[in-house]
N, CA and C atoms as an extended XYZ file, in Angstrom:
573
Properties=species:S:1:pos:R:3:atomname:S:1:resname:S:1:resid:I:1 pbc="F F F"
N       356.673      -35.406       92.819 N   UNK     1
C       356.569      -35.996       91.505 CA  UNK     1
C       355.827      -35.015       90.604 C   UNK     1
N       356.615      -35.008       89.376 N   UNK     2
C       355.934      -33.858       88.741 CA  UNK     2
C       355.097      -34.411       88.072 C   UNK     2
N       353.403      -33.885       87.243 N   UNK     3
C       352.676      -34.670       86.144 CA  UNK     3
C       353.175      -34.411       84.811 C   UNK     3
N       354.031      -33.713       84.607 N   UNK     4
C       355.025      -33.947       83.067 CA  UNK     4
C       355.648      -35.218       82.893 C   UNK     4
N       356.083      -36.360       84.308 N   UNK     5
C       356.704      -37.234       83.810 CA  UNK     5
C       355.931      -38.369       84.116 C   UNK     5
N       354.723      -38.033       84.737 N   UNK     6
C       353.634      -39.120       84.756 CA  UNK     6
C       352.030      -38.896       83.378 C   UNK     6
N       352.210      -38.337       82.906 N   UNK     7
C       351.708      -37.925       81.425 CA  UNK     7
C       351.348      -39.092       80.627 C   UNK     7
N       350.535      -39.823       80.471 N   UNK     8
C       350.088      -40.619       79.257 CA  UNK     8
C       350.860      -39.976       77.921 C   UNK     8
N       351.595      -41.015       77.327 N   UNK     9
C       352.422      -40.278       76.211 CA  UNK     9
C       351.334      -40.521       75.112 C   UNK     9
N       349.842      -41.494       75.352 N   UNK    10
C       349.406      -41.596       74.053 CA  UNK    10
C       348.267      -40.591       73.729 C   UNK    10
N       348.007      -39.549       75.726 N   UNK    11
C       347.276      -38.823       75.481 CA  UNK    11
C       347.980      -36.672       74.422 C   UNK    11
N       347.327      -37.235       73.162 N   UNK    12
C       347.264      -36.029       72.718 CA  UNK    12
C       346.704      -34.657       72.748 C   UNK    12
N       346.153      -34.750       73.328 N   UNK    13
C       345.298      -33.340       73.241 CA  UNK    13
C       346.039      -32.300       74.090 C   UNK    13
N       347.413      -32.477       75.057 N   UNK    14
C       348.484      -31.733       75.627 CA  UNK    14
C       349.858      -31.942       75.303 C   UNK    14
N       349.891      -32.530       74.456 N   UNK    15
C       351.365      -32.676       74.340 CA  UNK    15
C       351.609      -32.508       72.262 C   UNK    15
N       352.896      -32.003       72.500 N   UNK    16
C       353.135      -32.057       71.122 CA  UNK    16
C       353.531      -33.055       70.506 C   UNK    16
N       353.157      -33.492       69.455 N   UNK    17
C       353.542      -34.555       68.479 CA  UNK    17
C       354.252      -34.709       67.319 C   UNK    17
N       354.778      -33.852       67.615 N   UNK    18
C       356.257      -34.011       66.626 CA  UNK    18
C       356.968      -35.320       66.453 C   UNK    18
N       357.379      -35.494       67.838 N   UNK    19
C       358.470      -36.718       67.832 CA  UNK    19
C       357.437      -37.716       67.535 C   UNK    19
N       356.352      -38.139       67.861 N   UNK    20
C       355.911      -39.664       67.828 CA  UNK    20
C       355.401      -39.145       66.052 C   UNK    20
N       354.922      -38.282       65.948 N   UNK    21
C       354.898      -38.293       64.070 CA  UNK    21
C       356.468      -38.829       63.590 C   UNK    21
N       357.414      -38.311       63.921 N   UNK    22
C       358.770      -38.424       63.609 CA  UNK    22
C       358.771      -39.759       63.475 C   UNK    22
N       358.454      -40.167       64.507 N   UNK    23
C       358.728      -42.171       64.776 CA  UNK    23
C       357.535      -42.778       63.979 C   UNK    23
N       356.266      -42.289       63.897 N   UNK    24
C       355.743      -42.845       62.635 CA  UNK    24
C       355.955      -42.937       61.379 C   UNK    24
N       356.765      -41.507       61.085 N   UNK    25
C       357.261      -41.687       59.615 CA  UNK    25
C       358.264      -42.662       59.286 C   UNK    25
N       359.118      -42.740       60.726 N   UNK    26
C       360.080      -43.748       60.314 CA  UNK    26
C       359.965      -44.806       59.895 C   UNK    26
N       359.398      -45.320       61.086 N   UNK    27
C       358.233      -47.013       61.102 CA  UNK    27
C       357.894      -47.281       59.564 C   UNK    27
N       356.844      -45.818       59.044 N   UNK    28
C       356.108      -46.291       57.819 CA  UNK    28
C       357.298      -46.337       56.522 C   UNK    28
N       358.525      -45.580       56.591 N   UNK    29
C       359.278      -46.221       55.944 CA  UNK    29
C       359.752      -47.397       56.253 C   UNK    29
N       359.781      -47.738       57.281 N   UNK    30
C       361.063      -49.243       57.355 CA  UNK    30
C       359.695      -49.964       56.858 C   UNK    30
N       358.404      -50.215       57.342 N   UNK    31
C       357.216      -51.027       56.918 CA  UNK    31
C       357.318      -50.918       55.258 C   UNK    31
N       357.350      -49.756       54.612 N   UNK    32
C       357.108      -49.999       53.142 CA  UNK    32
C       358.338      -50.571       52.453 C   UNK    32
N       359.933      -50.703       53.095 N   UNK    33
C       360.700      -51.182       52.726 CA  UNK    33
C       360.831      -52.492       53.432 C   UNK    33
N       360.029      -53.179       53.928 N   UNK    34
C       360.061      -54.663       54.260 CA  UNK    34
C       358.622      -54.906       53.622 C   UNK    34
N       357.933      -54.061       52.843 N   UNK    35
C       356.712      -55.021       51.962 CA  UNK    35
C       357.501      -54.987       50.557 C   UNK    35
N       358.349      -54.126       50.429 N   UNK    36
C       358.874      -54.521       48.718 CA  UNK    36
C       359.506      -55.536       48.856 C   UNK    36
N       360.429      -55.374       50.139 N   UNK    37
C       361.140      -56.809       50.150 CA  UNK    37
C       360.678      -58.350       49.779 C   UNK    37
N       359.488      -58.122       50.857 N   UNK    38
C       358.539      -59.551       50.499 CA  UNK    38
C       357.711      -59.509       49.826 C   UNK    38
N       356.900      -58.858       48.961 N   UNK    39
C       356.134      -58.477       47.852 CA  UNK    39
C       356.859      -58.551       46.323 C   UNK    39
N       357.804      -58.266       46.694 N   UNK    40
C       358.824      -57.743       45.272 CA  UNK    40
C       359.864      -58.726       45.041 C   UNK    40
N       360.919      -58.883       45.600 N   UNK    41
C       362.238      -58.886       45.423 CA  UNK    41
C       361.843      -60.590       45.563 C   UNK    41
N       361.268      -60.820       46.943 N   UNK    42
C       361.287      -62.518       47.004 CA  UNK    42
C       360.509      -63.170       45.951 C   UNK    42
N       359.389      -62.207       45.490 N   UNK    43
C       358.724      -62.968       44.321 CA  UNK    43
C       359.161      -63.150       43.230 C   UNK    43
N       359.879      -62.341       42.892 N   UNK    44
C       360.761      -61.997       42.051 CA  UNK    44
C       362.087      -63.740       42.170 C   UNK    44
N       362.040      -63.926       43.385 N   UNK    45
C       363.745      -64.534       43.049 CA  UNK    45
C       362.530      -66.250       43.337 C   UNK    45
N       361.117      -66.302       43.946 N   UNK    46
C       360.524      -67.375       43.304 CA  UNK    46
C       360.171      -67.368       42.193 C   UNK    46
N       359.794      -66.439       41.268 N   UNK    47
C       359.738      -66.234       40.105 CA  UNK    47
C       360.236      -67.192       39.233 C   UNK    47
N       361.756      -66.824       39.293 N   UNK    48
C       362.454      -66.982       38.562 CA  UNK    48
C       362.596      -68.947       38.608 C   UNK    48
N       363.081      -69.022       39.932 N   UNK    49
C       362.794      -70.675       40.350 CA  UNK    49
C       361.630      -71.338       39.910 C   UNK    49
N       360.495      -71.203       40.162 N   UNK    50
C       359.445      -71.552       39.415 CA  UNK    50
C       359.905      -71.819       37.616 C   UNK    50
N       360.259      -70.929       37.019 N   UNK    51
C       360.397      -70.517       35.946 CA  UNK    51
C       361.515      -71.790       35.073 C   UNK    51
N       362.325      -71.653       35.841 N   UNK    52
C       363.224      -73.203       35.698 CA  UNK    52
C       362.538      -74.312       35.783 C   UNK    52
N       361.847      -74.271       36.695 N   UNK    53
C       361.379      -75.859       37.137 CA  UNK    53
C       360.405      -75.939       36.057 C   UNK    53
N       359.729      -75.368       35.613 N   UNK    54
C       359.129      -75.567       34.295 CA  UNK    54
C       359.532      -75.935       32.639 C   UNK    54
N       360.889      -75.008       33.109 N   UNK    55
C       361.536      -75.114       31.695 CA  UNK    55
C       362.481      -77.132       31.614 C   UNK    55
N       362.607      -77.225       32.759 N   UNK    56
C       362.874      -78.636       33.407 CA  UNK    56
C       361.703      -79.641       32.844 C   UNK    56
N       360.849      -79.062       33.551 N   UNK    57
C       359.479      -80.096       33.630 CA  UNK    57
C       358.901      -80.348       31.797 C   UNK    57
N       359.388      -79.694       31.233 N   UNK    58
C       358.889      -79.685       29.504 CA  UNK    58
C       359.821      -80.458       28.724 C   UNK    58
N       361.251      -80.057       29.501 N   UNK    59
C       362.703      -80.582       28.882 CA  UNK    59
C       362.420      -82.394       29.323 C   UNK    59
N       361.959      -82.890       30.125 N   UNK    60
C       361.930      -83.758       30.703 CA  UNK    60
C       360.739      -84.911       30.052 C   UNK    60
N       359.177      -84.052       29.633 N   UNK    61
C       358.620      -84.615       29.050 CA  UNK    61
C       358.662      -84.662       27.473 C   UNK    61
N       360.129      -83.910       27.177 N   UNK    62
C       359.992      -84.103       25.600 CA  UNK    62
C       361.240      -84.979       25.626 C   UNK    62
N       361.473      -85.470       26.627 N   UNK    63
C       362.284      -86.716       26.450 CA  UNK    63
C       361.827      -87.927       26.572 C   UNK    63
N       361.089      -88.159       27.779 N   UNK    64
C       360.201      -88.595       27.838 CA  UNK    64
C       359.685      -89.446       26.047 C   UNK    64
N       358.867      -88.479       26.321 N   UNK    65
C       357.623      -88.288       24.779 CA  UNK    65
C       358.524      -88.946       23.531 C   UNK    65
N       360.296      -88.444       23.481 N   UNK    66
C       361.117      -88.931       22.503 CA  UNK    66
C       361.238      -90.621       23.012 C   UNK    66
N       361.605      -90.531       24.056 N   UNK    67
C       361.841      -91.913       23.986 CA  UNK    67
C       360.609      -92.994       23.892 C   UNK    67
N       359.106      -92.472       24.331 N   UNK    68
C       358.468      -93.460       23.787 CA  UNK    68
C       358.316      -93.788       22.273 C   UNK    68
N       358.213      -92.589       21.838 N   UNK    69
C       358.268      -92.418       20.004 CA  UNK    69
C       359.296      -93.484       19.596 C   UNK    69
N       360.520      -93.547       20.171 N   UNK    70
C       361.512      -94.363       19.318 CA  UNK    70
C       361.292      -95.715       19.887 C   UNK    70
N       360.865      -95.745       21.127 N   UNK    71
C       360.646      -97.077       21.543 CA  UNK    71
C       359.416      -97.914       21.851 C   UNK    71
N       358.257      -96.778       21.443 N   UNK    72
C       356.951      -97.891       21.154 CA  UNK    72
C       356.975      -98.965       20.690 C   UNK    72
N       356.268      -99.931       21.079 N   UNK    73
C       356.187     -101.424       20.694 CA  UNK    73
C       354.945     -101.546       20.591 C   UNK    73
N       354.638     -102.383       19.532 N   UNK    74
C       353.318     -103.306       19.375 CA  UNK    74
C       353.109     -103.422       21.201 C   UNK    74
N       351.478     -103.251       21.024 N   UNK    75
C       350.764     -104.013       21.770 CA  UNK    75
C       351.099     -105.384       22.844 C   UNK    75
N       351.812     -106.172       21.710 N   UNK    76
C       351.836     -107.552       22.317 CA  UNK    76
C       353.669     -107.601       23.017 C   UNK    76
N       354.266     -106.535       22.751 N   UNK    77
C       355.441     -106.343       22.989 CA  UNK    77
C       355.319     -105.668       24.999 C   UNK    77
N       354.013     -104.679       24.754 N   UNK    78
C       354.400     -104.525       26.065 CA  UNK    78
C       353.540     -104.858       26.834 C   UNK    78
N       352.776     -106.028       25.978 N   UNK    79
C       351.846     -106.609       27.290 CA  UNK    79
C       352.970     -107.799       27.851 C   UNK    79
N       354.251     -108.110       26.971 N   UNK    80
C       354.849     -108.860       27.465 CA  UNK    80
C       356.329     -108.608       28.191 C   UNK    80
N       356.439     -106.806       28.250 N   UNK    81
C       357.619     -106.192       29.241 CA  UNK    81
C       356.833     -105.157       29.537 C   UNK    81
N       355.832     -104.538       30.016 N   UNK    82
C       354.644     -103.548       31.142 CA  UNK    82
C       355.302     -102.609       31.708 C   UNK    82
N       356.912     -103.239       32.840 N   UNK    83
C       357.405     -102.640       33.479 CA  UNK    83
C       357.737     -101.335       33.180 C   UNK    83
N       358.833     -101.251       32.123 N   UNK    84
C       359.393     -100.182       31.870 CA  UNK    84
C       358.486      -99.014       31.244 C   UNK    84
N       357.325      -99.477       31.181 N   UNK    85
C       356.312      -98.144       29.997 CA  UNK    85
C       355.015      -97.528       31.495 C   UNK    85
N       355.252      -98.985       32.761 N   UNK    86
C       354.430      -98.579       33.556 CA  UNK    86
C       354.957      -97.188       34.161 C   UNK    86
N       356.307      -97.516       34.546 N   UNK    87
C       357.110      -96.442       35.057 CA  UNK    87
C       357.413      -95.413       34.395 C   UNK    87
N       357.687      -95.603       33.375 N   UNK    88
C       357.261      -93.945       31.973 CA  UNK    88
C       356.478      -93.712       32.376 C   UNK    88
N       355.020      -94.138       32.004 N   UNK    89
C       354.316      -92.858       32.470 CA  UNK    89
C       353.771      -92.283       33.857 C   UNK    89
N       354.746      -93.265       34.970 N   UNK    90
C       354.737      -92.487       36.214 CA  UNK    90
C       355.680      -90.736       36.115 C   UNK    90
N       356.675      -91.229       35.238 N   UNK    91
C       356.958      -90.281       35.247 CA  UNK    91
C       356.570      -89.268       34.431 C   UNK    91
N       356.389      -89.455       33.590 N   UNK    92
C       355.180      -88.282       32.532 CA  UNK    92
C       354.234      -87.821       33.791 C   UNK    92
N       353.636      -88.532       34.522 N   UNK    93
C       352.448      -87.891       35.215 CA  UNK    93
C       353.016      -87.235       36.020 C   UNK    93
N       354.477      -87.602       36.431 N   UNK    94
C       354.658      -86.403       37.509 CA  UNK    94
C       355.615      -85.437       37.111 C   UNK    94
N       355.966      -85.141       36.014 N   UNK    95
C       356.454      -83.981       34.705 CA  UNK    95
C       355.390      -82.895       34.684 C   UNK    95
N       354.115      -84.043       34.731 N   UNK    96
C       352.899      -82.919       34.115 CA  UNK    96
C       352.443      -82.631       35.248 C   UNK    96
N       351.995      -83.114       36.372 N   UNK    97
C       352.131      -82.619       37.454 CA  UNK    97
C       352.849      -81.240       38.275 C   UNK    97
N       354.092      -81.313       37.663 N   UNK    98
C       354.907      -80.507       38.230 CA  UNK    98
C       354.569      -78.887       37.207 C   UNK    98
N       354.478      -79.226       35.758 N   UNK    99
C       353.946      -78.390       35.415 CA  UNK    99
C       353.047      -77.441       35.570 C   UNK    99
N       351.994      -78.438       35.679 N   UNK   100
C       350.329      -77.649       36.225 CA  UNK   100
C       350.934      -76.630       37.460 C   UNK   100
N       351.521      -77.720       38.555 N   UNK   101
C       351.604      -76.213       39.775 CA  UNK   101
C       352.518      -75.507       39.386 C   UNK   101
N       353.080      -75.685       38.835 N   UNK   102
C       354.325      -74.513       38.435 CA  UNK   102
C       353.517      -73.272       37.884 C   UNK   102
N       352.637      -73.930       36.560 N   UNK   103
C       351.688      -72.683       36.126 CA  UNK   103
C       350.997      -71.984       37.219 C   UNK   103
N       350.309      -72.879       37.937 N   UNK   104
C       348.994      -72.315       38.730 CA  UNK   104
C       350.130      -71.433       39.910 C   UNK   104
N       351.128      -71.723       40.069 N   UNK   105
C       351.677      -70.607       41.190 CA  UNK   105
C       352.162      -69.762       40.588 C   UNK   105
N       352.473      -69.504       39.029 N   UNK   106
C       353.034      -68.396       38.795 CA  UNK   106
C       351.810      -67.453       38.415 C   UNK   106
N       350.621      -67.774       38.343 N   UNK   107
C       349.560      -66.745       37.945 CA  UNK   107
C       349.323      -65.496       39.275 C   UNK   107
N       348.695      -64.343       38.782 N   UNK   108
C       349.026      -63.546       39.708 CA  UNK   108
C       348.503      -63.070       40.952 C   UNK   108
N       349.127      -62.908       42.220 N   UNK   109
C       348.028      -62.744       42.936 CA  UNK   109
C       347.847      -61.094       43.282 C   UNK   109
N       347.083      -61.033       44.479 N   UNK   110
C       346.309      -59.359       45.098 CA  UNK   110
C       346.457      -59.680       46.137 C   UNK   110
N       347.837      -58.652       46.395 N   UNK   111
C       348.523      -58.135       47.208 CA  UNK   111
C       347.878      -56.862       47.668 C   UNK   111
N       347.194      -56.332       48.773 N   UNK   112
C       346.891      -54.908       49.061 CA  UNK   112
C       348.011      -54.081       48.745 C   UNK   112
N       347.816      -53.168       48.269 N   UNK   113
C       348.282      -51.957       48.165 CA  UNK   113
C       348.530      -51.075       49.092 C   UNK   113
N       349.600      -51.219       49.877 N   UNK   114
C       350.106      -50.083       51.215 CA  UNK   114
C       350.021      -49.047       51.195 C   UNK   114
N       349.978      -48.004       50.195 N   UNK   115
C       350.205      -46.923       50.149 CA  UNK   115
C       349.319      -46.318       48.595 C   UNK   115
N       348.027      -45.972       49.199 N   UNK   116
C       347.195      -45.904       47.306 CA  UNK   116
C       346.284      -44.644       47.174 C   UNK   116
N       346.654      -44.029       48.183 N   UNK   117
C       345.585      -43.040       48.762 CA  UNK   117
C       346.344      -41.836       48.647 C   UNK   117
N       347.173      -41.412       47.839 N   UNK   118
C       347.873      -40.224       48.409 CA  UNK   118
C       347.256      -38.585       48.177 C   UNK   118
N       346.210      -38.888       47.683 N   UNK   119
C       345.547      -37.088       47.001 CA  UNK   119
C       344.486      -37.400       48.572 C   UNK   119
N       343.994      -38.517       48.918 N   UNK   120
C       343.655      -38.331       50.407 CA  UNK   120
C       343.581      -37.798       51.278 C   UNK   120
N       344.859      -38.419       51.263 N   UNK   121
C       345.934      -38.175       52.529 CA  UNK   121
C       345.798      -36.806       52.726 C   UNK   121
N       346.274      -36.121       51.406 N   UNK   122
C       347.166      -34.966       51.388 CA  UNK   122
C       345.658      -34.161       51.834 C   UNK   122
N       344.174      -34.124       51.015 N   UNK   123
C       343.143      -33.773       51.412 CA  UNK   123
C       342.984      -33.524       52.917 C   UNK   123
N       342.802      -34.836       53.515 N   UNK   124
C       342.507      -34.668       54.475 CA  UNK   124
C       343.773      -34.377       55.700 C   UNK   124
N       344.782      -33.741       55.461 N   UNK   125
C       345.826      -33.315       56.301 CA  UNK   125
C       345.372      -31.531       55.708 C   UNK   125
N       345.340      -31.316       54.982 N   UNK   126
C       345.318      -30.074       54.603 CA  UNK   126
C       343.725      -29.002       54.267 C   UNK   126
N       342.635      -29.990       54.433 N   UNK   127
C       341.516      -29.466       54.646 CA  UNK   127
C       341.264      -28.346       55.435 C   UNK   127
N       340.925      -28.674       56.408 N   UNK   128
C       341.062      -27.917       57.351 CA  UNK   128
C       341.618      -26.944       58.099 C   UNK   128
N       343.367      -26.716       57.419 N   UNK   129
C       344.753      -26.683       58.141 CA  UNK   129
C       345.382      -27.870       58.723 C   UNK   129
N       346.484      -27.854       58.645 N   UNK   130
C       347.313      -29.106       59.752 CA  UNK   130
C       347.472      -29.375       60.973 C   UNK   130
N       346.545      -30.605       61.378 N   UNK   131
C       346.421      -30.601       62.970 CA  UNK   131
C       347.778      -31.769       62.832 C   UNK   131
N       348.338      -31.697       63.712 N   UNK   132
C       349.304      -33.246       64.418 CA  UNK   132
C       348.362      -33.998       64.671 C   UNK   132
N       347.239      -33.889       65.422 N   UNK   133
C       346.389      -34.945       65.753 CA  UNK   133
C       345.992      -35.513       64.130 C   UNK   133
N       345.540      -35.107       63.445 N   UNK   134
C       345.225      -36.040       61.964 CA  UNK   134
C       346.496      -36.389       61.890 C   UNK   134
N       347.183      -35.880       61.502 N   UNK   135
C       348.681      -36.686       60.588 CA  UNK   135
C       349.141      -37.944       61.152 C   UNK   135
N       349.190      -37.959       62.899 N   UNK   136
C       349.702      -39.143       63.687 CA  UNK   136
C       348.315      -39.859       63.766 C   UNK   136
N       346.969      -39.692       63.332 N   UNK   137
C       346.408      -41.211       62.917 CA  UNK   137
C       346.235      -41.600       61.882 C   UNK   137
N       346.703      -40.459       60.619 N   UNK   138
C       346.835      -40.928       59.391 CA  UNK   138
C       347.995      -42.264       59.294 C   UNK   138
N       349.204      -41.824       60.044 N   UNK   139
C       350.319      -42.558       59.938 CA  UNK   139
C       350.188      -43.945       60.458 C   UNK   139
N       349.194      -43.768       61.803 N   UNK   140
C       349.178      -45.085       62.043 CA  UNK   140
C       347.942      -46.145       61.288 C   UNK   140
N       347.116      -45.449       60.479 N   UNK   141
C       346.010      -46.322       60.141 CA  UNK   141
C       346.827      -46.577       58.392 C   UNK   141
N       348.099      -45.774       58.006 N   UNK   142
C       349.074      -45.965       57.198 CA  UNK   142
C       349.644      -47.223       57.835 C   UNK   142
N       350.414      -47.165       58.659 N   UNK   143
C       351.366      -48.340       59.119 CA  UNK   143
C       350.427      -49.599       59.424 C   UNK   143
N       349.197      -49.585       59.539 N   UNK   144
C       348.950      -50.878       60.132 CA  UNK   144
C       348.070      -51.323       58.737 C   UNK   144
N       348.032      -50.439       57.684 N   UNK   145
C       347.779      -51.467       56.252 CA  UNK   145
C       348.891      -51.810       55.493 C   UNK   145
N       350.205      -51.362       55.770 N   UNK   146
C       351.557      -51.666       55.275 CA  UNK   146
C       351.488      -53.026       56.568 C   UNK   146
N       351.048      -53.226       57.226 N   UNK   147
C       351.330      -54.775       58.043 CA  UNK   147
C       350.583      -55.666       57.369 C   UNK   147
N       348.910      -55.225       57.341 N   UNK   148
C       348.370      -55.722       56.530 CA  UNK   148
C       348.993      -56.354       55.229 C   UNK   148
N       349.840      -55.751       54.545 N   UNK   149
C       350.180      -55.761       52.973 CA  UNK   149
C       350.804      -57.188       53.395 C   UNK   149
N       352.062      -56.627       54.416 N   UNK   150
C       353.134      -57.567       54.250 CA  UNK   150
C       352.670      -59.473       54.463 C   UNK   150
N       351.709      -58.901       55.247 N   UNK   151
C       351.095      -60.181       55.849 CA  UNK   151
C       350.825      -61.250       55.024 C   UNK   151
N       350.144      -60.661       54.183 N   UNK   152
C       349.394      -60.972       52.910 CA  UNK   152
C       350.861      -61.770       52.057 C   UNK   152
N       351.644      -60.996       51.837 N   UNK   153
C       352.423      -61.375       50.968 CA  UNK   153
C       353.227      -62.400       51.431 C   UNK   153
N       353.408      -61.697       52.485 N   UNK   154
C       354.204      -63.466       53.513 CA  UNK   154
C       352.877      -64.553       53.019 C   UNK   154
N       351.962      -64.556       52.895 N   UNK   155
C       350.850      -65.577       52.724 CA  UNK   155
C       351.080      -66.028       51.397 C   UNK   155
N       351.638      -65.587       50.601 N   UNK   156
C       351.793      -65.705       48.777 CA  UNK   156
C       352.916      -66.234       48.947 C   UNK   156
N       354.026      -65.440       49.382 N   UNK   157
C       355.715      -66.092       49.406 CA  UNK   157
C       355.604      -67.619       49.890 C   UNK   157
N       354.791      -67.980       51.280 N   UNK   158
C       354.531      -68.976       51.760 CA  UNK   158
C       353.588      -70.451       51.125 C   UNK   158
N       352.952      -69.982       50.143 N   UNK   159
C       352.379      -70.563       49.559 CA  UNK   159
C       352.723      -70.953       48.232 C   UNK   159
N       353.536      -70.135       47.306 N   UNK   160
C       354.486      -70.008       46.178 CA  UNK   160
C       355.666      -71.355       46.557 C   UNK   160
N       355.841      -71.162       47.751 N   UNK   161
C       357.252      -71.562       48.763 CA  UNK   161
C       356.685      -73.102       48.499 C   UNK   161
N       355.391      -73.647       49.152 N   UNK   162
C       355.017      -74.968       48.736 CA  UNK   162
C       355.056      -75.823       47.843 C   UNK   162
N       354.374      -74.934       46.528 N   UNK   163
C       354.684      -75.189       45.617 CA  UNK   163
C       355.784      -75.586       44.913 C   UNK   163
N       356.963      -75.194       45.355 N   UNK   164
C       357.945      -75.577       44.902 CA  UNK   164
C       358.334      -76.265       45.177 C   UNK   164
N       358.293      -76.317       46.751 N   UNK   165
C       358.817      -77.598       47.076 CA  UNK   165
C       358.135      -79.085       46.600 C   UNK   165
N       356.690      -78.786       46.037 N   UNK   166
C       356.024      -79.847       45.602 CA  UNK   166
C       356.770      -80.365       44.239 C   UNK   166
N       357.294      -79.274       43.268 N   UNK   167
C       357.336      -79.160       42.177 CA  UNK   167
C       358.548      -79.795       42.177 C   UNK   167
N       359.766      -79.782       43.238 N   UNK   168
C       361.231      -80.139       43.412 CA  UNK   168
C       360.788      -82.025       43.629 C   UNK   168
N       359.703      -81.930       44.359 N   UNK   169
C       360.013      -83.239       44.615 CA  UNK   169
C       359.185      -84.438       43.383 C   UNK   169
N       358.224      -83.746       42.488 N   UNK   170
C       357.854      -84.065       41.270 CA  UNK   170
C       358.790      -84.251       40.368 C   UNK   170
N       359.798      -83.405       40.148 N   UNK   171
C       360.430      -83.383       38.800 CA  UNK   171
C       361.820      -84.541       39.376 C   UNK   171
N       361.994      -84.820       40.784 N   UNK   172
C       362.744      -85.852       41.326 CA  UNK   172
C       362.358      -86.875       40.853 C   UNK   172
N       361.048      -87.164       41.299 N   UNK   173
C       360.919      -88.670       41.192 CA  UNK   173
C       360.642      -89.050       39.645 C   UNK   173
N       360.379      -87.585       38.488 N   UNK   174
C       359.967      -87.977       37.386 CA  UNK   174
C       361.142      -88.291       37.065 C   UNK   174
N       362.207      -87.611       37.093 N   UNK   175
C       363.701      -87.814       36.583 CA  UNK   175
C       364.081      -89.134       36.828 C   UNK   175
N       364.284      -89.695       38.305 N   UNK   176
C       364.584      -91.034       38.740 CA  UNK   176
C       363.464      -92.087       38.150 C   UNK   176
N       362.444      -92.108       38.147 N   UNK   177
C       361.724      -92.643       37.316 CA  UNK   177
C       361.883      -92.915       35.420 C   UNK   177
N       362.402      -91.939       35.207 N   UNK   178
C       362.373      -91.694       33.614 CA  UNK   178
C       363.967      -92.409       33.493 C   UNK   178
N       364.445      -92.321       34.418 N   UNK   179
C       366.034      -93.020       33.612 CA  UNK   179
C       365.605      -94.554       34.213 C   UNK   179
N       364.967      -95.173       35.449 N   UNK   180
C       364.965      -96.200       35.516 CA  UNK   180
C       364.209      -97.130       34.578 C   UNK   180
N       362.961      -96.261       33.721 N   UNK   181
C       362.555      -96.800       32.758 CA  UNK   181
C       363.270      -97.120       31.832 C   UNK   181
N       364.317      -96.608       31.466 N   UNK   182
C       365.244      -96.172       29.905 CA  UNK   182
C       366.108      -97.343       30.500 C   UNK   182
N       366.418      -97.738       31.628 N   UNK   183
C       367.328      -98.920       31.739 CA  UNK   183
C       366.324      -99.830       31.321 C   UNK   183
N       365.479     -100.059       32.346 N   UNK   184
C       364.159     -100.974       31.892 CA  UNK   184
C       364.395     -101.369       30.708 C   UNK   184
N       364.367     -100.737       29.609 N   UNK   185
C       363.599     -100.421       28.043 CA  UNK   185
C       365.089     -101.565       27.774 C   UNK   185
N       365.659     -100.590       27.824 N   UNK   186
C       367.376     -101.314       27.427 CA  UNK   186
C       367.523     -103.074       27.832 C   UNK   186
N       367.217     -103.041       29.191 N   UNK   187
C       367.486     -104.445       29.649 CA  UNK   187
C       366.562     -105.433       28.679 C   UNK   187
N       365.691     -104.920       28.458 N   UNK   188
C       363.970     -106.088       28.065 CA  UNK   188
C       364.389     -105.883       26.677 C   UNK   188
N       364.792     -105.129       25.781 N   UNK   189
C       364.844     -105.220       24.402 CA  UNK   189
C       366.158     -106.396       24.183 C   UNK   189
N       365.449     -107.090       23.182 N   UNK   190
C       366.945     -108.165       22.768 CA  UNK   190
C       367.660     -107.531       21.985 C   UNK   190
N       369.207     -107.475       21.746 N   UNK   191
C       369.550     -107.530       21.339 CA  UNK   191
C       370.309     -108.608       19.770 C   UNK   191
């Protein structure tokens, strides 16, 4: 048995490191192109969803808001039909509801920065001359804050992600709420 093929591949100080630099560079590209992905592109396409559900959630309370305007009643009018104005403003509250988180998830968050160091880098690879030994732990203390990043952002996407779903099921029940009032309103007014 020869000791070339029993060799610790992680011991450096005899072996060349070309190839496992090679495979770090790769890594740290595919890593920085799966943090734009989830940093960027998905926030980007909650973004935009968020962005609706708001423009919804305003469209909804200025109907809302219209129809009490045209259909306010005296006092003594809806202490004597309650129903239909109780359920309005269930749904107003959950219009405005849906609003608030809509805002509060689109404000911005801090995402680490994967890659922010590059006059560093380049410093400390070239200080000295170029060892392989720096570059392959530059790469990996590179790759494991591009995990870091992504992590993070999966934590934002995931949390953005809630929100919406909170916000989907707000602007539901305000909607179903807001037309069952408007029958309400209709049925109780005499004609």
């Amino acid at each position: 048995m020869s000791t070339e093929s029993t060799k610790n591949p992680s011991d450096t100080s005899m072996t060349d490191l070309s190839k496992e630099i090679g495979i770090a560079e790769e890594l740290c590209k595919q890593a920085l192109e799966k943090f734009k992905q989830v940093s960027i592109d998905r926030h980007s396409i909650q973004h935009n969803v968020i962005r609706n559900y708001l423009w919804l959630s305003v469209t909804i309370l200025a109907a809302e808001f219209t129809c009490l305007s045209n259909y306010f009643a005296p006092v003594a009018d809806i202490a004597k039909h309650p129903c239909p104005y109780i359920i309005l403003a269930l749904s107003v509250m959950s219009a405005l509801f849906s609003l608030c988180t809509g805002i509060k998830a689109m404000t911005g968050t801090s995402v680490i920065d994967p890659s922010d160091n590059y006059v560093e880098m380049f410093d400390y690879l070239t200080a000295n001359g170029y060892l392989p030994e720096n570059h392959f732990a530059l790469l990996k203390k590179e790759i494991s804050t591009i995990k870091q990043s992504i992590d993070e952002a999966y934590e934002m996407v995931h949390k953005r992600g809630k929100a919406m779903r909170k916000m989907n099921r707000a602007l539901l029940f305000s909607i179903c709420t807001g037309i069952f009032a408007g029958f309400l309103f209709f049925i109780s007014t005499p004609t």
